[in-house]
N, C-alpha and C positions, 0 to 999 in steps of 0.2 A: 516889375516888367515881366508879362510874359514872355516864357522861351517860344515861337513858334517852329516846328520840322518843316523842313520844305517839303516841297509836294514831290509825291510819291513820282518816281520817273520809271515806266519799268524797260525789263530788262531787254533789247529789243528793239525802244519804243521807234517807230518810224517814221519819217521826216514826209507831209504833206506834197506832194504830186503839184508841179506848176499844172496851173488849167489849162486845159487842151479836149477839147471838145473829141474831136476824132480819138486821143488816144482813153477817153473815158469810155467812151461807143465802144470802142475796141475791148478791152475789159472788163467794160457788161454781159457782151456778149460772149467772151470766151470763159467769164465766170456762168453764164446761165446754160450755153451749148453742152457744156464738158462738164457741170457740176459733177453729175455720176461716176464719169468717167476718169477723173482728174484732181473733182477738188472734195472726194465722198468723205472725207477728214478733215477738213478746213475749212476755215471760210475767211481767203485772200481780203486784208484790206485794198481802195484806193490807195497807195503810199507807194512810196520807192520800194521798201522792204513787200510790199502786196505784189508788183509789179513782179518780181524777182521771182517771187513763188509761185506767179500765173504762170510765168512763160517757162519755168523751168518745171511745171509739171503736165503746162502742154506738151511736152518736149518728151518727158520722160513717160507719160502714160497715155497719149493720146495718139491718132492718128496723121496719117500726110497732113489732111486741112489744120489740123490743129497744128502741127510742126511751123503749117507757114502761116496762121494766125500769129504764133508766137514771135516769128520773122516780122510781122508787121508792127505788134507789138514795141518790139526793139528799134525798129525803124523810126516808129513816132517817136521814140523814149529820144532819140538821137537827134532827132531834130528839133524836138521841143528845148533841148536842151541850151 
């Protein structure tokens, strides 16, 4: 009998996003708006864990619109929920 390892889990790894149309739209476009600006070292997945990293780097490097992008952000997150 072979021994088989379970599959690799890494460290991190982040839990799929319920579908929600609006807050995908949201999240494209605060990933493609602010790439430069926000995400010049990253690249946010869709996930709860991606989610966390949009808004809080909208927050942290970006401007007003992006402040209350990130606001809306939260807002769908909160209601999809």
């Amino acid at each position: 009998m072979l021994h088989q390892e379970p599959e690799a889990v890494h460290i991190g790894q982040a839990r799929p996003v319920a579908a929600s149309p609006s807050l995908r739209e949201l999240f494209d476009r605060a990933v493609q708006e602010y790439r430069t600006s926000c995400f010049w070292n990253c690249r946010p997945s869709y996930s709860d864990a991606g989610l966390d990293v949009v808004v809080s780097r909208l927050r942290k490097h970006g401007d007003l619109k992006a402040w209350n992008l990130a606001d809306q952000i939260d807002g769908e997150r909160r209601h999809a929920a």
